[in-house]
N, C-alpha and C positions, 0 to 999 in steps of 0.2 A: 484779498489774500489768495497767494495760489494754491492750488488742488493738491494734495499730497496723493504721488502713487506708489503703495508698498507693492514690491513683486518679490514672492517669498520662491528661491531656486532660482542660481546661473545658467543651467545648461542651456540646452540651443532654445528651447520653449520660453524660458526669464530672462536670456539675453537678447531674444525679436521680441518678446514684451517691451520689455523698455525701452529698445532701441525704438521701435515703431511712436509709441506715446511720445518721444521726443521729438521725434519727429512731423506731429501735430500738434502738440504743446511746447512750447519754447519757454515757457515759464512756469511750467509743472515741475514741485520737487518729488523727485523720482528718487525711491531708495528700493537699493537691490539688496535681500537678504539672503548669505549661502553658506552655508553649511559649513562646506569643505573648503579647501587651497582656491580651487582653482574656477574661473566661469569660462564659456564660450570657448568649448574644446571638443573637437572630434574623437570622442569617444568609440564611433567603427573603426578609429584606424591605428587603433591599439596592438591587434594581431600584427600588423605590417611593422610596427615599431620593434616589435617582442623580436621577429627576426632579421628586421634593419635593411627590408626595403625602404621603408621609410627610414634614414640618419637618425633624424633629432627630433626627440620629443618636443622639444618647441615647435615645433611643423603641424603639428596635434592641434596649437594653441593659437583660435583667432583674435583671439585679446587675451590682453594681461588684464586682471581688475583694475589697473593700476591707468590704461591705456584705455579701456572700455569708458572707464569713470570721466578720464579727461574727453574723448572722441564726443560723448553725449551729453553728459552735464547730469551723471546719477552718481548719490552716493552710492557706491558698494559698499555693504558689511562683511566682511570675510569670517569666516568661523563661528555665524552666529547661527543659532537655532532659532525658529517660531516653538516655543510651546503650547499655545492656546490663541485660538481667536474669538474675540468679545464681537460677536458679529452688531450686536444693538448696538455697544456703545463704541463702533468701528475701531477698537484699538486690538491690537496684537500685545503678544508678552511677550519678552524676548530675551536669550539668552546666549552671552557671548562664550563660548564653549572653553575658552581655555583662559578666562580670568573669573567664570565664574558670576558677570554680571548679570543682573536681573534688571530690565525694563520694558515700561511699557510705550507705546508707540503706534499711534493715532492714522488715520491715513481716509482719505475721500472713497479710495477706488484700492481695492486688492487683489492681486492676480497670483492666484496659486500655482507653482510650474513648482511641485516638490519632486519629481519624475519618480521612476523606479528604484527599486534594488533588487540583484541578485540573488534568486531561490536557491535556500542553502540547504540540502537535507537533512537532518538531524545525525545521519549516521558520519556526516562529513565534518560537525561540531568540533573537532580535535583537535588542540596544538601538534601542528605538524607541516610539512611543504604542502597545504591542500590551497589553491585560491582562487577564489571569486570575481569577475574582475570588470568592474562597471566605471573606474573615475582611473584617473593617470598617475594616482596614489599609488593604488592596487598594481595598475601594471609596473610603475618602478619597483613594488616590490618583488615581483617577479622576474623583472630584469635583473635584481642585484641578485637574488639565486640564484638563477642561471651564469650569471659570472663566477661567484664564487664556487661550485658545485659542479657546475659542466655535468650534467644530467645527463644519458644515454638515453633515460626512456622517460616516458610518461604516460599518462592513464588523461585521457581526455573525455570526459562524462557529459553528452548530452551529445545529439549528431544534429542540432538545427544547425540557423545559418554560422551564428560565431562558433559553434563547436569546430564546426568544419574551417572555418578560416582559421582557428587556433590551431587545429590540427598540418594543415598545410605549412603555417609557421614556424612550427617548433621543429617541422620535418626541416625546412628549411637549412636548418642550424644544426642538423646530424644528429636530433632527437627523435628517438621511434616512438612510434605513439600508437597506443590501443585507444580505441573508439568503442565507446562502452553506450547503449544506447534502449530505455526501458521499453521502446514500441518495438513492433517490428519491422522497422525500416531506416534507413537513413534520412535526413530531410520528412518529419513525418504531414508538415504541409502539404510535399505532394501528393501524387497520386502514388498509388504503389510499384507499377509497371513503368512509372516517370523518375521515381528515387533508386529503381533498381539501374538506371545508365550512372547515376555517381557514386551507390555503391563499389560497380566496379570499376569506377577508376579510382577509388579511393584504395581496391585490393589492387590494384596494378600498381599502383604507387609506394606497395609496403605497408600499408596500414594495416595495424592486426581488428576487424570489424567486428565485436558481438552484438547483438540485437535481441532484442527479446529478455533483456536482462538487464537486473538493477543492482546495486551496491548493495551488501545488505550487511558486512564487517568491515570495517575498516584498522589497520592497526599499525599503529606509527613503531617503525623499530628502531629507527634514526633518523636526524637532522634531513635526510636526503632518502632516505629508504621507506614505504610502504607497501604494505600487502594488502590486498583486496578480495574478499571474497563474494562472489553472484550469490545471486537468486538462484540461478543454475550451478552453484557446488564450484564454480570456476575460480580458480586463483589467482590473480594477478600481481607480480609485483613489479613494483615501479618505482623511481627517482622523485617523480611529482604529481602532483594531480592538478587539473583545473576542470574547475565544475561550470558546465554553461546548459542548465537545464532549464532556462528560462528565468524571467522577473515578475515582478511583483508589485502594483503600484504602492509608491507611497500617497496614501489618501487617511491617514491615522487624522487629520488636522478637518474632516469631516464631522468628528464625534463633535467635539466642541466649537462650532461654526454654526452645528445644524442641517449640516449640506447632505443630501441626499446619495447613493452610491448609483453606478451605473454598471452597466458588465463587469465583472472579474473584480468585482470591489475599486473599480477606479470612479473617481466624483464625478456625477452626474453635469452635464451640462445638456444646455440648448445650443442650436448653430452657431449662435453668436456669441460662442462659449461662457456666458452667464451660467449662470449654478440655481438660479431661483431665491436668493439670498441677495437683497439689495448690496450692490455695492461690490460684489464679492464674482468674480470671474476664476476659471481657471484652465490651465493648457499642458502640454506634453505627456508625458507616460502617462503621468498621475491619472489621467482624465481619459477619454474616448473619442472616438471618431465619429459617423456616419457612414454605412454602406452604400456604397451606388447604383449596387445589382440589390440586394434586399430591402435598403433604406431602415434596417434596423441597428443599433449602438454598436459599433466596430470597436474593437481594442488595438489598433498597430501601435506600439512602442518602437516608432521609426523617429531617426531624426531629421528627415524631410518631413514627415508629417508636424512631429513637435513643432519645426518653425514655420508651419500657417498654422497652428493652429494657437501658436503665441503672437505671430502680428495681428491676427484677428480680434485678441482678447487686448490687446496693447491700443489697440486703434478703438477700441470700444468704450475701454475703460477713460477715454478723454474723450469721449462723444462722439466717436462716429458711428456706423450705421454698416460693419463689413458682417459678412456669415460665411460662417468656412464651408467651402462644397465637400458634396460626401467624396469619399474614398476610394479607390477601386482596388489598394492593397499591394502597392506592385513592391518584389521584393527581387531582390538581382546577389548574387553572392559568384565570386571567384573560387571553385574547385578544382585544386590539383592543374590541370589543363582543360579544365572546362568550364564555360557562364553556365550558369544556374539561371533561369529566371522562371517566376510566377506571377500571374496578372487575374483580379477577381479571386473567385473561387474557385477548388476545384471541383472533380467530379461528387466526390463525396461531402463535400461541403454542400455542393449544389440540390443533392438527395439527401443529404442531413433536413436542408431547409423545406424541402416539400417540391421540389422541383423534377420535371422529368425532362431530362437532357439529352440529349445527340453530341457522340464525340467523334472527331476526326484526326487519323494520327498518319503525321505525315515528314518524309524526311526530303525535303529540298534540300537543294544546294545554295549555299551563300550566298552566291556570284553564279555569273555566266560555267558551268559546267566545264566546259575548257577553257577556262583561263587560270591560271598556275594559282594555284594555293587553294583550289575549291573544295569545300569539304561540305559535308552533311550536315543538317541540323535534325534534330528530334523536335516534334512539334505534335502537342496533342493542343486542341480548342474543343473548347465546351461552351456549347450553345442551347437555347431553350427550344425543346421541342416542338410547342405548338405557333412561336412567334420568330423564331430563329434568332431572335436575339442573342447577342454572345454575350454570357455571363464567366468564362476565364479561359488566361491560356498558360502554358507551362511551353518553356524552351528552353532545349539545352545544346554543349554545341561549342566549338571552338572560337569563331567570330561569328561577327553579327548580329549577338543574340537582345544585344541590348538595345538596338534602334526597333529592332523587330517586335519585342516586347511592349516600347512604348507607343509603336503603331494599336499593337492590342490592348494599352492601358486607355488612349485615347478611343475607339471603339466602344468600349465596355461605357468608358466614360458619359460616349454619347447616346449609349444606348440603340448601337450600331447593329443590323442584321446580317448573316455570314453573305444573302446576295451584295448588300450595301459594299460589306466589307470586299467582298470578291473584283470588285469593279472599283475601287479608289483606283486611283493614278497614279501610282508610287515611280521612286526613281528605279531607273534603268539605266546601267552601264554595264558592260563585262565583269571591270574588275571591284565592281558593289553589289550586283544583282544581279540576276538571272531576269529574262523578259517577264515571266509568271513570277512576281515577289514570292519568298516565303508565307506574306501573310496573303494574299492572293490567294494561294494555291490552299492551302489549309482551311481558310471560307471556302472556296470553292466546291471542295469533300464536304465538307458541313453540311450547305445548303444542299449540295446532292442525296445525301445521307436522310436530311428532314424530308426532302422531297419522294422519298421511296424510289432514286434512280440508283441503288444502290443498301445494299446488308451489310453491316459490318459486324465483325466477331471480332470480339476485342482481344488483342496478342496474348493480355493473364489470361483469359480463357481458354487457351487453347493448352492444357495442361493433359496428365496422361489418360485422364477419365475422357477429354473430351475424345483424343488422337486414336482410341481406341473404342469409338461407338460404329456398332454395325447399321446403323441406318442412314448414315453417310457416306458421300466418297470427299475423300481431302486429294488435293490436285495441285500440283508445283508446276505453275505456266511459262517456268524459265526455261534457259538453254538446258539441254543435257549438258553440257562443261558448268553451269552454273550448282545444279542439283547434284552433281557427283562430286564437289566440295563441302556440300552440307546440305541437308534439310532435314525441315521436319520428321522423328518416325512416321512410319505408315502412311506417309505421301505417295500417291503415285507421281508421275512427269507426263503432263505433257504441254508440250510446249505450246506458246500463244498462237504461232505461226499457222501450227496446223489442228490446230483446238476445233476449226471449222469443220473438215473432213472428219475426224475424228470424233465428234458430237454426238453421229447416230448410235456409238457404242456403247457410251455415256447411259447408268439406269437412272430412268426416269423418275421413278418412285422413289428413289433416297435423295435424301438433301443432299445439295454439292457444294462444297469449302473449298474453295482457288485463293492461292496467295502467289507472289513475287517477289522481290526484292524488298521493295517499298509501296507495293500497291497500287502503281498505275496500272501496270502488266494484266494485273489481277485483276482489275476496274473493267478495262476494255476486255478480255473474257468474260465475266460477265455480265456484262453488257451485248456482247455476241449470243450468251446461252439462252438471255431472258427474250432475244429478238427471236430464237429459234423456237421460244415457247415453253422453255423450261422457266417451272414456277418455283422452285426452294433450290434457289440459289443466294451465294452469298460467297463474301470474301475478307480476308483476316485485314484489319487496319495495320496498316503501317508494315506488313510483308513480312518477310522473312526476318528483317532488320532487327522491327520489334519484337517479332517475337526469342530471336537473342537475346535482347537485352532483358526481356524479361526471363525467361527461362536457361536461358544458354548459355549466359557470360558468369 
């Protein structure tokens, strides 16, 4: 008799379930049970639909249930719910949501892919234009308001990665949108002085930004109209709202199973995404990762993650032998005119865990420096201090930023050191790279950094307490034509050229803080002062540049 395999949830986690199982068993009945409409649909690219870069919501959809079911040989249940699983006597209960049926339903091997849903605040509870928006239900509901309504404005609530893509969206379409946001920062994954370069392209582009502030009234006055009141006394009103302040796994189907919780209330598993419960696997949001820099239960609610870590639990559950490798978290988002990307953790992740880190911030160019369209990137990497290991990087940046990123996912991956890293072999051509890659050159400051050829002051630091200590000299090693367009208060100039002659005037006894542009300038000063015998010296990461973007822009 063949193996019966229930997989309860379509999304990308229950459709590489199945698909994979079938793919090792040709005679396993395979039944998919889900929920809602719809399975095996791009859920990231919901934003892009909402303002019709993407046409047609069928573009979203890589099977129909209709077409998944014939391609592989699974029943799909549409509209049905799991309410209870009889883990002893392997049967599930089940309940077809819109007739109301009750059955039960036996099965060898069970893969749970229930994923997430959207955190909803309480004070957001309201019949009104407010929406949440996790399945292609949700988003047509908000397509069809936007048609009939033609909205001016909106209130977009949460600044991670889809807040900000919804926010670019709905700009898209000549909707203004306030960016409402309870930390204080935009993106609060990143680093702080890494979130403030998309902050302000997010105020160049219009966006009204608050931070530091939560909903705390809500009050529907029409069909199309709400008012909002902060934390901070602040009023807002608006046409719409959309709340993306994070999700939540669904893991409720734990309680009666037996199954054990992992991080953030999602089900416990092992690599081979087993649960501990004979018989009983499970994969995507619902569930957890593994870290590659920690090696302790990672939560990503990615949908690259979800499909390894439902072919793993698909290939298991008919007898193979896969284990999902840890994670290293990479996450990439389109802002306004800029890539986002983060890889590992970051600084404060890295010292949340116990770690003491070395960071290097550095702003290469894309490509070759002269050749047409070269632009800068922002690049902070964080490496371990006493092994040089590189445990994250953060890059942002008009092109580029995404091959660059995955050079640094692959690193972290391997458990790469900023020398290792410094000497890969990466490509080179003018109009791709520069002869020093990006990721190159950014090891390269690391490893210098750990090695003590080199002090960095990190560009948040240099704020007015610091600009204004009398046991320092701070020193701008640019052109005079560069320092007479901006710099730092309280900088003196002088330039790199003649930084040598000039040395002996230099006092000895106070620390000395030199910056440039971007910090080579700086690097090679000193490096001149420390050859000359000066011992407290040091120089701002990442130049002048960073320090803009954190204080300046």
């Amino acid at each position: 008799m063949a193996r019966r395999i229930v997989v309860i949830g379509g999304g990308a986690a229950g459709a590489s379930a199945a698909a994979k199982a079938r793919r090792h068993d040709e005679e396993a009945d395979i039944v998919l049970l889900n929920e809602g409409r719809d399975i095996s649909y791009g859920a990231c690219g919901i934003p892009y639909w909402i303002s019709g870069v993407i046409p047609s919501i069928g573009a979203l959809m890589v099977f129909s249930p209709r077409r998944f079911g014939a391609r592989y040989n699974v029943s799909v249940r549409n509209f049905t719910r799991v309410r209870e699983i009889k883990a002893e006597q392997k049967k599930v209960i089940v309940e077809h949501v819109r007739e109301h049926e009750v059955y039960q339903l036996s099965y060898d091997s069970l893969i749970i892919c229930t994923g997430a849903r959207p955190v909803l605040p309480d004070v957001f509870r309201v019949e009104g234009p407010i929406f949440a928006l996790r399945n292609l239900v949700d988003a047509e509901k908000l397509k069809s308001f936007l048609k009939e309504y033609t909205p001016q404005s909106a209130l977009v609530v949460g600044a991670g990665l889809i807040g900000l893509e919804m926010t670019e969206n709905l700009q898209k379409i000549g909707v203004k949108v306030t960016l409402l946001e309870a930390t204080d920062q935009v993106l609060p994954s990143l680093d702080l002085e890494m979130a403030s370069i998309v902050h302000a392209a997010l105020k160049r582009s219009g966006t009204a930004v608050l931070t530091g502030q939560a909903a705390r009234v809500v009050e529907v006055k029409a069909p199309d109209r709400v008012v909002v009141t902060t934390s901070k006394g602040e009023t807002i009103e608006t046409n719409l709202i959309v709340v993306s302040v994070g999700v939540e796994p669904n893991s409720e189907l734990c309680e009666s199973a037996g199954l054990k919780y992992g991080p953030r209330r999602t089900i416990f598993t092992e690599r081979d995404m087993s649960t501990g419960v004979e018989g009983i696997w499970a994969a995507g949001d619902c569930t957890h990762s593994w870290s590659a820099v920690t090696g302790q239960p990672l939560w990503l609610p990615l949908g690259s993650v979800a499909n390894k870590q439902g072919r793993t639990a698909g290939a298991n559950a008919v007898g193979q032998a896969l284990k999902l490798s840890p994670m290293v978290g990479s996450t990439i988002a389109k802002v306004m005119d800029l890539t986002v990307a983060k890889v590992g953790l970051s600084q404060k992740e890295a010292e949340s865990a116990g770690m003491k880190v070395i960071c290097s911030y550095t702003h290469p160019f894309d490509r070759a420096h002269y050749y047409p369209g070269a632009e800068m990137l922002s690049v902070k990497l964080i490496a371990e201090e006493s092994t040089g290991a590189i445990v994250g990087a953060q890059i942002i940046g008009r092109e580029g930023v995404d091959k660059r990123a995955d050079v640094f996912a692959m690193a972290i991956y391997n458990r790469m050191t900023c020398d290792e890293l410094g000497n890969v072999d990466l490509h080179y051509a003018p109009p791709f790279a520069p002869a020093k890659d990006v990721c190159n050159v950014a090891a390269y400051v690391a490893d210098d950094i750990r090695r003590g050829l080199e002090r960095v002051v990190a560009p948040q630091e240099v704020d007015q307490d610091f600009v204004s200590r009398s046991d320092q000299v701070l020193i701008d090693v640019r052109t005079p034509e560069e320092y007479q367009m901006g710099h730092i208060p309280g900088a003196i100039n002088v330039p790199l050229d003649v930084l040598r002659e000039q040395s002996d005037s230099l006092d000895r006894r106070k620390r000395i803080v030199l910056y440039c542009k971007t910090g080579l300038r700086s690097y090679l000063a000193l490096r001149i002062l420390a050859n000359k015998g000066f011992e407290d010296v040091w120089h701002i990461g990442g130049g002048y540049v960073s320090w803009e973007e954190s204080f300046g822009g």
